[in-house]
C-alpha positions, -999 to 999 in steps of 0.1 A, spaced: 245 208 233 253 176 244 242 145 222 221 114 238 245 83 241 235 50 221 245 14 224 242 -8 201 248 -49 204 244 -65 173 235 -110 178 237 -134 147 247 -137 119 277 -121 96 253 -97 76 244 -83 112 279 -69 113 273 -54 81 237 -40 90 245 -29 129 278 -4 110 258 11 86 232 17 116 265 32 137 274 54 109 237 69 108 236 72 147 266 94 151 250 119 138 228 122 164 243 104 189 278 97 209 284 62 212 291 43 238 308 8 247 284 9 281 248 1 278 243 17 317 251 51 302 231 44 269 196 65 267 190 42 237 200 8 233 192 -13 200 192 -51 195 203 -61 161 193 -96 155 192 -125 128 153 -128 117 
């Protein structure tokens, strides 16, 4: 079965690198990910708060 793709773009701050990989790790599970947000069925916004 083939997985839904994700994208992910992560804005802000240095931890947000650090929060939006351990998020990538967690999504490859479920999903293959992709560089292009046209092809994404899910797309997440990591942000500063």
């Amino acid at each position: 079965m083939k997985k839904p793709k994700a994208f992910l773009v992560s804005l802000g701050c240095a931890k947000n690198t650090v929060d939006s990989e351990r998020v990538l790790g967690l999504l490859k599970e479920k999903y293959q990910l992709t560089d292009d947000p046209s092809e994404a069925e899910l797309i997440l916004v990591n942000t500063c708060g």
